[in-house]
C-alpha positions as CSV (number, residue, x, y, z in Angstrom):
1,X,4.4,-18.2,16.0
2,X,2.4,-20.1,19.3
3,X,1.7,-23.6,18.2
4,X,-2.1,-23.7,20.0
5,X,-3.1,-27.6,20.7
6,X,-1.1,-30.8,19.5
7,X,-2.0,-32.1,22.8
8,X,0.7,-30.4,24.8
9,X,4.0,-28.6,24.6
10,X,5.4,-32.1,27.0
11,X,4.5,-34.2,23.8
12,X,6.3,-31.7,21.2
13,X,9.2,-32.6,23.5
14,X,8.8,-36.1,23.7
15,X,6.8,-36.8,20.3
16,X,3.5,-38.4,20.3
17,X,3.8,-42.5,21.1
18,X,2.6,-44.9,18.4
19,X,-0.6,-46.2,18.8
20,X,-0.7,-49.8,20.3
21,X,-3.7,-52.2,19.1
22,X,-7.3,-51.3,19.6
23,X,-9.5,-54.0,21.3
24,X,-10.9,-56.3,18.3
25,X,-13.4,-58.6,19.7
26,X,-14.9,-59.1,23.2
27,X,-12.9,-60.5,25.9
28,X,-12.2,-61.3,29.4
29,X,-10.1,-60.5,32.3
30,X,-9.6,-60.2,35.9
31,X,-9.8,-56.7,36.3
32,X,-10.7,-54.2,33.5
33,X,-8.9,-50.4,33.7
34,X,-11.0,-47.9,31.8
35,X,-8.7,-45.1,30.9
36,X,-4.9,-45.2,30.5
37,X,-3.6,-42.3,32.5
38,X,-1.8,-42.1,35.8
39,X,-4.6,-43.3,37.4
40,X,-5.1,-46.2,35.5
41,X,-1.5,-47.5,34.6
42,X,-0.5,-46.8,38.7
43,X,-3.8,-49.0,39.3
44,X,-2.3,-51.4,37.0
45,X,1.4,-51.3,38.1
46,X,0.7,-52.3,41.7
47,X,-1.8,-54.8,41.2
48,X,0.2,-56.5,39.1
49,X,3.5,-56.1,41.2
50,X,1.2,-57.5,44.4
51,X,-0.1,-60.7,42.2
52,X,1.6,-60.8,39.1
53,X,-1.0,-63.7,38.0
54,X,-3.6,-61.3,37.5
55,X,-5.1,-60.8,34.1
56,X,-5.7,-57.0,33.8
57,X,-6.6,-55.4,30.8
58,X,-6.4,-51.3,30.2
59,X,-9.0,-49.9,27.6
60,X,-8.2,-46.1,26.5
61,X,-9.9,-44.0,23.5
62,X,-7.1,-42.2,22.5
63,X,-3.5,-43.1,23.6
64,X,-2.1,-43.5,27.0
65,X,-1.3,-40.1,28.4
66,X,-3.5,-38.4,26.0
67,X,-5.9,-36.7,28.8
68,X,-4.7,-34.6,31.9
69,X,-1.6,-36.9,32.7
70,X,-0.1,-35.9,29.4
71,X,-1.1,-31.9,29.4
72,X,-0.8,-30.7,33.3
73,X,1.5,-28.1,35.2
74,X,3.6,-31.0,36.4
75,X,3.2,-30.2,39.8
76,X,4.8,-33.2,41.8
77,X,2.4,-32.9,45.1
78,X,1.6,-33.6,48.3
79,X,-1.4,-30.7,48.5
80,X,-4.8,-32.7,49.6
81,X,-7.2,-33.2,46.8
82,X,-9.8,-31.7,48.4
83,X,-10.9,-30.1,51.7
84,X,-9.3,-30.8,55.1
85,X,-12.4,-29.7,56.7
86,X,-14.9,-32.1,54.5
87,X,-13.0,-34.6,54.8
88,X,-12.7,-34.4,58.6
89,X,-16.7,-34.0,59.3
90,X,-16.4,-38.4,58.5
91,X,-12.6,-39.0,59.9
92,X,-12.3,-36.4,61.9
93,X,-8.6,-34.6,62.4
94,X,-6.6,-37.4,62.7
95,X,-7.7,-38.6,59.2
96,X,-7.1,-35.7,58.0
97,X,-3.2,-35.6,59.3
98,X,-3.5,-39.4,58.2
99,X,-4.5,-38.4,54.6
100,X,-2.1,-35.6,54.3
101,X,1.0,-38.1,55.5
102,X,0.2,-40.6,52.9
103,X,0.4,-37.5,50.7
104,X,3.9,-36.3,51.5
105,X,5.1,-39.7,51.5
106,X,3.3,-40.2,47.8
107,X,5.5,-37.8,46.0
108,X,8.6,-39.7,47.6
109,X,7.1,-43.2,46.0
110,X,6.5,-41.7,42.7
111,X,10.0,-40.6,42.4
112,X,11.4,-44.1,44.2
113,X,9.4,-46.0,41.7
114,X,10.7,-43.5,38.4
115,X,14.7,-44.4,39.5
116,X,13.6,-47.8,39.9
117,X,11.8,-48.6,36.9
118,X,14.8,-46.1,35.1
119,X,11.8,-43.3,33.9
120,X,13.2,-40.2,33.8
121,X,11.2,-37.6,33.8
122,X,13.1,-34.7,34.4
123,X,11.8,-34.9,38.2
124,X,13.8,-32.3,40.8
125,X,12.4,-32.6,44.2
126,X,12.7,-28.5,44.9
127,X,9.6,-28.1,47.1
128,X,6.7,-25.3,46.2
129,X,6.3,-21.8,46.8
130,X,3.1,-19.7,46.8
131,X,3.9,-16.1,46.4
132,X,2.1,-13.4,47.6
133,X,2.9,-10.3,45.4
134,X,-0.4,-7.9,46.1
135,X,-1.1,-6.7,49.9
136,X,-4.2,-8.4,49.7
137,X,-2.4,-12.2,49.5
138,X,-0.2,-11.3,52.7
139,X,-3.5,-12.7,55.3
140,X,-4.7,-14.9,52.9
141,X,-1.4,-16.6,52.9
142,X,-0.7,-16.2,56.8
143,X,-4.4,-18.4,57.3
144,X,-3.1,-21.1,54.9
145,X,0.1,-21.2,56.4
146,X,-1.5,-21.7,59.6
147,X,-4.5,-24.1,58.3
148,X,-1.6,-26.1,56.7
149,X,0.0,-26.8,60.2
150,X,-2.9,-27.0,62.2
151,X,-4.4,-30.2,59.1
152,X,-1.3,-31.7,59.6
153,X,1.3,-30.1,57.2
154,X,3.6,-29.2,59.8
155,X,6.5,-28.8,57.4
156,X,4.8,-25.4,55.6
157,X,6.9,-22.5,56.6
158,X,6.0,-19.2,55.6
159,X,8.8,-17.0,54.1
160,X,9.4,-13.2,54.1
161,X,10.4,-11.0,51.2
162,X,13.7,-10.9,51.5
163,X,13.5,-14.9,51.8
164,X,11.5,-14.9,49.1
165,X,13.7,-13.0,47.1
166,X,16.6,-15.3,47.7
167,X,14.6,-18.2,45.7
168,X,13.0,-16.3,43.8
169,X,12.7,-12.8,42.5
170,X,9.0,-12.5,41.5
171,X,8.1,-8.6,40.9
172,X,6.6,-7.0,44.3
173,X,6.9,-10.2,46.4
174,X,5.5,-9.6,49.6
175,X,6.5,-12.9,51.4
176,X,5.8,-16.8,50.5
177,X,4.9,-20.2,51.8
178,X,7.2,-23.0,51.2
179,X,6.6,-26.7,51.2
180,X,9.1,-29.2,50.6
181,X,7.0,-32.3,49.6
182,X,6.7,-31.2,45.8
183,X,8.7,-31.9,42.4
184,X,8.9,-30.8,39.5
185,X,8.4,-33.4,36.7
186,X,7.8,-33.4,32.6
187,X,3.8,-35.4,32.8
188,X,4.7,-37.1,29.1
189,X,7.6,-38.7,29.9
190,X,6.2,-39.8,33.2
191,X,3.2,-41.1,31.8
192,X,4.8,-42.4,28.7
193,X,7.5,-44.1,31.0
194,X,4.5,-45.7,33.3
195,X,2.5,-47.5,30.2
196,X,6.2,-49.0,29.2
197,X,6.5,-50.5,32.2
198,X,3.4,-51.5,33.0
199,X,3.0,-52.9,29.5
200,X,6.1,-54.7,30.3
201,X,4.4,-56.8,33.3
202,X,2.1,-58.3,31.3
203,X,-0.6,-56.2,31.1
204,X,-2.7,-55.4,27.8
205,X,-3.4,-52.1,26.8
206,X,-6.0,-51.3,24.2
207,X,-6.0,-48.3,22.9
208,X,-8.1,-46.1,20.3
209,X,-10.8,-48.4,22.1
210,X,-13.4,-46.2,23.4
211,X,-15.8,-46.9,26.5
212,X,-19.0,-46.1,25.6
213,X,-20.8,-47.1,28.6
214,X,-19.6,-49.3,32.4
215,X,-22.0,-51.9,34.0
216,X,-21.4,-54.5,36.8
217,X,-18.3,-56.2,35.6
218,X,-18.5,-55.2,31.9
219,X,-16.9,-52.0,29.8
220,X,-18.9,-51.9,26.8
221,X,-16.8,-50.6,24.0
222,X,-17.8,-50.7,19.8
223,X,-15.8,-53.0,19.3
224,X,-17.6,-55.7,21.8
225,X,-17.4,-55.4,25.8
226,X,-14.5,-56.6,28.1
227,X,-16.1,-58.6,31.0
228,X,-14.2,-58.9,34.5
229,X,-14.7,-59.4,38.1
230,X,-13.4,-56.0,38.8
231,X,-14.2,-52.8,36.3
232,X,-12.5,-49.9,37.6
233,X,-13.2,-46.7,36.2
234,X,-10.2,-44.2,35.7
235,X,-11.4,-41.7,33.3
236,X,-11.1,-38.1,35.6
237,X,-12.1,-35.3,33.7
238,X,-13.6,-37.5,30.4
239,X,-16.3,-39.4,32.9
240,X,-18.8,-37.0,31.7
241,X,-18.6,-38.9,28.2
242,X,-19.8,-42.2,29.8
243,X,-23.3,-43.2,29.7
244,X,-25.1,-42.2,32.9
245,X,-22.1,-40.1,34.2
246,X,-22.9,-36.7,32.5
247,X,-23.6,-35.3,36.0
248,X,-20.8,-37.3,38.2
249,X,-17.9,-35.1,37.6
250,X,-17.3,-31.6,35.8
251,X,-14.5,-31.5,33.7
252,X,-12.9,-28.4,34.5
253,X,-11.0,-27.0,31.7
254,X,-7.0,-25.6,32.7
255,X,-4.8,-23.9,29.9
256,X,-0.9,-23.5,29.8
257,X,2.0,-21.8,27.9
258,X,5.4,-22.3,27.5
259,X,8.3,-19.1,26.6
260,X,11.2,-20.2,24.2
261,X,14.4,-20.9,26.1
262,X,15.4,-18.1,28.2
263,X,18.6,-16.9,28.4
264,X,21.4,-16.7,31.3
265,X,20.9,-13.0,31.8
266,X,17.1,-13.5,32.1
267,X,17.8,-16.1,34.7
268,X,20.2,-13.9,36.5
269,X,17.3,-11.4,37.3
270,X,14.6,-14.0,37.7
271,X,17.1,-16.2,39.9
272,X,14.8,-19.9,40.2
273,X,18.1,-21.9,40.7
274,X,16.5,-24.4,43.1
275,X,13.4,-25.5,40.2
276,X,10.8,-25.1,43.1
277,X,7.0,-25.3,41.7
278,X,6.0,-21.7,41.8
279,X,2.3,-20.9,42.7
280,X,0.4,-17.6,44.1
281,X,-1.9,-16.4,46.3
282,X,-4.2,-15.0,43.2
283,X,-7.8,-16.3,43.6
284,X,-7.9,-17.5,40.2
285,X,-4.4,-18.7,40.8
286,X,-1.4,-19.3,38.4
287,X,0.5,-22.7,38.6
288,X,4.2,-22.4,37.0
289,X,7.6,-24.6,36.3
290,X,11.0,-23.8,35.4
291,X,11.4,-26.8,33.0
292,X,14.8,-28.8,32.5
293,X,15.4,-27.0,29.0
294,X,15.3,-23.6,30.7
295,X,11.5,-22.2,30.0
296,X,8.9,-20.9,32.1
297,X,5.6,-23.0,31.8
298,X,2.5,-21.2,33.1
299,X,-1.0,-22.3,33.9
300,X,-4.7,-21.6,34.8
301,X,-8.3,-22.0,34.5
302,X,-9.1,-19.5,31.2
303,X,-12.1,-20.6,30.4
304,X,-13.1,-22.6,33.2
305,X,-16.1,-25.0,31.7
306,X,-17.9,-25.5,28.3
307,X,-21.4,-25.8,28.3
308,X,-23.0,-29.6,28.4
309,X,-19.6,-30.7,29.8
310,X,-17.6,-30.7,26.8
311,X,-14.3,-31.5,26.3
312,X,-11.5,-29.8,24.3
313,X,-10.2,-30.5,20.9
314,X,-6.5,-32.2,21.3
315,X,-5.5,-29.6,24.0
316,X,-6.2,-26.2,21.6
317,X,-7.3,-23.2,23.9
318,X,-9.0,-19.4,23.5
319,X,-6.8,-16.6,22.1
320,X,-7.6,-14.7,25.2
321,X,-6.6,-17.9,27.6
322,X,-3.2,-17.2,26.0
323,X,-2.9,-13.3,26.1
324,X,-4.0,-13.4,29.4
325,X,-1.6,-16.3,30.6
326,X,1.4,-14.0,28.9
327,X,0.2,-11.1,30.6
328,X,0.0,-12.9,34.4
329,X,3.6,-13.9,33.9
330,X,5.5,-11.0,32.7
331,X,3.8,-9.4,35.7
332,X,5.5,-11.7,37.7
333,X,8.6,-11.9,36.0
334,X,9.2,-8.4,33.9
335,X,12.0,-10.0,32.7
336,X,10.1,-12.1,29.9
337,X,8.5,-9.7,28.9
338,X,10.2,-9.4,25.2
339,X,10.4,-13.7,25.2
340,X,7.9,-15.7,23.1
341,X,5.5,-17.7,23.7
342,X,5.7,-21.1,22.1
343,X,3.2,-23.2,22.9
344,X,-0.1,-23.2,23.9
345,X,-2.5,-26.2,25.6
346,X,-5.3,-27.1,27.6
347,X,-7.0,-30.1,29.4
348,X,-9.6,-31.4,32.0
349,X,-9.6,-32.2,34.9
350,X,-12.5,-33.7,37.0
351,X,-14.3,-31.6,39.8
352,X,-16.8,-33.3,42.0
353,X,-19.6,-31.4,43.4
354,X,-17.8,-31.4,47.0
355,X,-14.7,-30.3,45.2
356,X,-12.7,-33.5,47.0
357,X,-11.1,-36.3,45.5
358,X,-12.3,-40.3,46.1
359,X,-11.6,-43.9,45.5
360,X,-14.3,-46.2,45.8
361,X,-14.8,-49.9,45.3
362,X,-18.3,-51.8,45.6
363,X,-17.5,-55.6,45.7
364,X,-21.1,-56.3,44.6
365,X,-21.1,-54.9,41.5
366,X,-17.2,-55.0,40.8
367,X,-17.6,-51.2,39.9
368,X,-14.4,-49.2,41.0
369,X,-13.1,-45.5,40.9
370,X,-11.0,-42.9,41.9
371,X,-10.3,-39.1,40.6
372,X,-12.0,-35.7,41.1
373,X,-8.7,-34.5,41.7
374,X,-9.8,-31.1,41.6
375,X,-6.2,-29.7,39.9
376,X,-3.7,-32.3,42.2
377,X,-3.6,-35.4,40.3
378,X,-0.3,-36.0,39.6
379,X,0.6,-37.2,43.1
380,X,-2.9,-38.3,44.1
381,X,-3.2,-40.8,41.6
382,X,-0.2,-43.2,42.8
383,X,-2.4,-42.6,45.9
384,X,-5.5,-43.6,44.2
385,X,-3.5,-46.9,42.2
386,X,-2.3,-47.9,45.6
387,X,-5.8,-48.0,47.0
388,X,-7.8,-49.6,44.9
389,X,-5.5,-52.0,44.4
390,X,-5.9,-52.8,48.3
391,X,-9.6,-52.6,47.8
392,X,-9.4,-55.1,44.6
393,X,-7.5,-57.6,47.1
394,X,-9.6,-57.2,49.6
395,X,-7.0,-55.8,52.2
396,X,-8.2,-54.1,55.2
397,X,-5.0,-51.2,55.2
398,X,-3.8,-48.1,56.1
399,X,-4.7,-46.7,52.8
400,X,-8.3,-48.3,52.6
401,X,-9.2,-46.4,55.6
402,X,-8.2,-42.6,54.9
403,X,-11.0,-40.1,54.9
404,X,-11.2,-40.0,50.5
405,X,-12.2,-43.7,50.2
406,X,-15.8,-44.1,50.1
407,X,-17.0,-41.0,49.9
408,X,-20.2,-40.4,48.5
409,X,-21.3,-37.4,46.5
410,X,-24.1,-35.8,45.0
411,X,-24.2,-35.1,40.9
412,X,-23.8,-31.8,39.4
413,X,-26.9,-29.6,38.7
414,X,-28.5,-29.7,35.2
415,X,-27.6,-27.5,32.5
416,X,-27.6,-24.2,32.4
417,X,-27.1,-24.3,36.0
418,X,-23.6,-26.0,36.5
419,X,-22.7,-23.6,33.1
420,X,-23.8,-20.5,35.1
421,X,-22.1,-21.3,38.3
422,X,-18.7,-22.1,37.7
423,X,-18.6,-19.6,34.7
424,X,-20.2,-17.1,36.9
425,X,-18.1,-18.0,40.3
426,X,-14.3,-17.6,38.0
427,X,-16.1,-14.6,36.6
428,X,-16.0,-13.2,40.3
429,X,-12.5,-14.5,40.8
430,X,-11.1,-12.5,38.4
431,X,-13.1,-9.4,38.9
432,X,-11.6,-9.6,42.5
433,X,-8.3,-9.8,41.2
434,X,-8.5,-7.2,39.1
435,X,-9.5,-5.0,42.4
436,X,-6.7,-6.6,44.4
437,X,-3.8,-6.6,42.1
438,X,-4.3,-3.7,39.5
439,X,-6.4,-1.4,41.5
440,X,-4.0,-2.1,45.0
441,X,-7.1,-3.3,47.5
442,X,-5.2,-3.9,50.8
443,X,-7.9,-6.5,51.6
444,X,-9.8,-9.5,50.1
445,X,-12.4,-8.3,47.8
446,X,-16.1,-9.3,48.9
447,X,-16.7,-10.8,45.3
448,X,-13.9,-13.2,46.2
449,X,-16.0,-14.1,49.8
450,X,-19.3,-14.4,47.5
451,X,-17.7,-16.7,45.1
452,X,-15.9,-18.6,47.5
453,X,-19.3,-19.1,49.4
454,X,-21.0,-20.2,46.8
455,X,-17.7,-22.8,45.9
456,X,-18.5,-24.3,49.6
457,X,-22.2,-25.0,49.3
458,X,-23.3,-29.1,48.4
């Protein structure tokens, strides 16, 4: 039987953490951290490593790691959150090959800081592939290979079937791109691990403590406000639940499953031995991870938004999210066809309405943020910690003058519009891959150039 929610499969592993202390009167601080995932406990971490004086406090509603950073595909990566061409219209292409450096060199500080600070997280460094397996994917993957380069990714190489094959032995793989700067890592224990340590330098974590609503240094909470010269916000795909912020971000639901253990023979014919992160050229695209135990966790959108920008209900997801995860993967791997699923999840992330990522600080106010990582959080948000703590400190640095910091963004239509758009625009995703894979189109179906069309308009 598929256990369906319990936050995620990566906290059946780990268990869920005991809750620490909610907040139990109103307080001060030097900086206030609303939201204890990656974003929030990085923020935290380097902040406090630059000047461990600081009096930070971390508010969360739930438990640290409860939201995305305890529920996503565990992709390890140095993929931009957002577009290279967006973000080059204000930095132009060098910021772009700037942004994209700091990147690559952001998964190798994550897994530095994880040895240091003794988390392990089951990381293997074993780069990404994106396969194309229709005839369809084959230019599609060709443009990004080249787009990659030509933004600054000059590491992407682009793989032919047979070299595909010898990684990985997806059913009618046509060719692939591979990038080294990616790892695989289990999100609970990484996140788990980060609160620990953060915890450890002296910072105070409230949690079952929920914002309610963020003003110029204040984070108002039920239980009285916390008051600081800096309030940064670090809430991702829950923003929408703040007061004021219904528009700012969309939280864009994403829904995985996990097969039992497979066995050595499956292996044998599925082959996977170096643990890359396995993507595809799909437009509604799968995200996938051979974890350290031996399963095969698979992701994507499902149902892509609920009306009035709800959120889920601890991670439980639509039947038909999970029938048609199961029936993406054993088209990719025939071999699992007969395995079980175990467990089944979802989560939010946050989805600007320029589909690209930012940090922000306004000194005035003391108001901070950073997220809309649009699906690429896991990486980005050691970015985003790193940055706003230069922008806390005032530090003019490499970091405080990529292309993502600063940007500025207009909100999200009202309802039923924003409902009707993205619903209607992964509706026409998956109608074009339905043409593309199932009924053989050799080229990209025009629903696809419609919806992606309508993706690009702000």
């Amino acid at each position: 039987m598929t256990v369906n929610g319990g936050v995620s499969f990566w906290y059946r592993e780990t268990g869920l953490p005991a809750r620490r202390p909610p907040l139990d009167r109103p307080i001060e601080a030097d900086v206030c951290i609303v939201g204890a995932g990656y974003t929030g406990l990085w923020t935290a971490y380097y902040l406090k490593k630059a000047q461990p004086g600081l009096d930070i406090v971390v508010l969360e509603r739930k438990f640290a790691g409860y939201g995305a950073s305890g529920r996503n595909g565990g992709w390890l990566t140095g993929a931009l959150a957002g577009s290279p061409r967006r973000f080059a219209r204000t930095h132009g292409g060098e910021g772009v090959h700037a942004l994209q450096r700091a990147m690559n060199e952001t998964v190798d500080e994550v897994i530095a800081v994880a040895r240091a600070e003794g988390i392990d997280a089951d990381i293997v460094k074993g780069g990404i592939l994106r396969v194309a397996h229709a005839p369809s994917h084959l230019p599609r993957l060709t443009a990004q290979v080249r787009a990659a380069r030509a933004w600054g990714d000059t590491d992407v190489e682009q793989l032919d079937a047979e070299q595909t094959t010898a990684r990985i032995r997806v059913d009618g793989a046509l060719g692939a791109s591979f990038s080294p700067h990616c790892a695989r890592v289990q999100p609970a224990k990484l996140v788990q691990g980060l609160a620990k340590v953060v915890e450890g330098l002296g910072v105070r974590i409230y949690e079952s403590t929920p914002v309610t609503e963020i003003v110029p240094h204040e984070a108002r909470t039920p239980y009285g406000a916390v008051r600081a010269d800096f309030v940064l916000r670090a809430t991702e795909g829950f923003t929408a639940g703040l007061a004021g912020e219904r528009r700012t971000w969309l939280p864009m639901n994403s829904s995985l499953i996990v097969t039992e253990r497979l066995p050595d023979r499956v292996w044998e014919q599925i082959g996977w031995e170096g643990r890359e992160l396995l993507g595809d050229m799909s437009h509604a695209y799968i995200y996938a991870q051979r974890t350290a135990d031996d399963r095969i966790a698979i992701g994507g959108r499902g149902v892509p938004y609920l009306f009035g920008s709800r959120t889920d209900d601890d991670g439980r997801t639509h039947a038909t999210t999970v029938r048609a995860l199961r029936d993406a993967l054993v088209r990719l791997f025939p071999a699992v066809r007969d395995a079980a699923v175990e467990h089944a999840w979802c989560g939010v992330l946050g989805v600007p309405r320029d589909w690209c990522s930012t940090a922000t600080l306004d000194r005035r106010t003391g108001l901070g943020w950073a997220g809309g990582y649009v699906g690429h959080g896991v990486a980005t948000t050691n970015l985003a910690g790193r940055t706003l703590r230069d922008l806390v400190l005032g530090a003019d640095t490499e970091l405080t003058r990529l292309p993502w910091v600063g940007r500025k963004v207009r909100r999200w239509e009202p309802e039923p519009l924003r409902w009707i758009g993205v619903r209607g625009m992964y509706a026409a995703y998956r109608a074009a891959d339905r043409a593309e894979i199932v009924g053989g189109r050799t080229t990209t179906s025009p629903i696809a150039r419609i919806a992606d069309a309508v993706a690009r308009r702000h």
